[in-house]
C-alpha atoms as one frame of an Amber mdcrd trajectory, in Angstrom:
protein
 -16.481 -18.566   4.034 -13.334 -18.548   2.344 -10.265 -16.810   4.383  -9.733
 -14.152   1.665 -13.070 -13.280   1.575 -12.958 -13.142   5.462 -10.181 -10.934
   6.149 -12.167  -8.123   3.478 -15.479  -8.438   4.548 -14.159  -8.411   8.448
 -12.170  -5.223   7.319  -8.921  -6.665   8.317  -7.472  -6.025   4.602  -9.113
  -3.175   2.643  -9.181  -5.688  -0.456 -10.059  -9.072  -1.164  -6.933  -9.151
  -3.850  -4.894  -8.287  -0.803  -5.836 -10.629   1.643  -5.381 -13.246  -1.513
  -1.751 -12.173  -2.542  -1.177 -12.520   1.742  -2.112 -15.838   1.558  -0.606
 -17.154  -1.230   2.831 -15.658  -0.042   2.106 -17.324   3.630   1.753 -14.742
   5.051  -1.793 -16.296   6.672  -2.397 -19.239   9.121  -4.911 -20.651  10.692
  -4.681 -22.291  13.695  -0.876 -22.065  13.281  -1.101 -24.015   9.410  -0.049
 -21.445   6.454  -3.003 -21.828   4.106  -4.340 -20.810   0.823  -6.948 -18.319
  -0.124  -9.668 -21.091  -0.712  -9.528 -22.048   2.868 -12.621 -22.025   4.362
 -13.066 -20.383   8.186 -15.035 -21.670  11.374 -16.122 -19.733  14.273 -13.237
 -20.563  16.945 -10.180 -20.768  14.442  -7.575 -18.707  15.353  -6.049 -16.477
  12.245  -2.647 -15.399  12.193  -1.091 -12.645  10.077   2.750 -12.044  10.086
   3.906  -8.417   8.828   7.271  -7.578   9.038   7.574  -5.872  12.151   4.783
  -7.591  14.222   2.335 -10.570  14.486  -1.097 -10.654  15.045  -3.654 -12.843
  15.774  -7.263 -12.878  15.638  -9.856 -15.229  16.941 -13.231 -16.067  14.526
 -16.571 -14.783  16.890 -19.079 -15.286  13.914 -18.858 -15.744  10.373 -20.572
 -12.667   8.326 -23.753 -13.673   6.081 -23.927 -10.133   4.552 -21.156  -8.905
   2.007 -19.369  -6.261   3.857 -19.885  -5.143   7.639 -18.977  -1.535   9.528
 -16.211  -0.970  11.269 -18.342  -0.333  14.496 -19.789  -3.799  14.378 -16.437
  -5.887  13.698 -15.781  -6.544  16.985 -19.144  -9.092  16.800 -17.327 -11.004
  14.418 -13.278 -10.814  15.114 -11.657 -10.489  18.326  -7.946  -9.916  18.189
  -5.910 -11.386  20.751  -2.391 -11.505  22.157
């Protein structure tokens, strides 16, 4: 699954346009490489966002086969970490 895709359907951005426009300002990296929004995600890659004030990280439990998931199941797919 693409990363832009990801970071929507994961609700981590509220948008997939979002998550694209993060990615193509590098604002996102995987496993500590700035990448695109075409970049694909596996289970175990670690996905780092950098906002201004603060950066975050998230680790990749499960990839999503349906569209969109709830809130109250997203911690079966990202964990985030310190």
């Amino acid at each position: 699954m693409r990363i832009d895709k990801y970071l929507n359907c994961v609700n981590i951005t509220k948008r997939r346009a979002v998550a694209e426009d993060m990615c193509k300002n590098g604002v996102v990296s995987i496993n500590g490489v700035v990448v695109k929004p075409a970049k694909d995600v596996k289970v175990g890659d670690i996905i780092t966002i950098e906002y201004l004030q603060k950066s975050v990280k998230y680790e990749v439990l499960q990839i999503p086969s349906v569209k969109t998931i709830s809130k109250t199941s997203q911690y079966e797919y990202v964990k985030e970490i310190q």
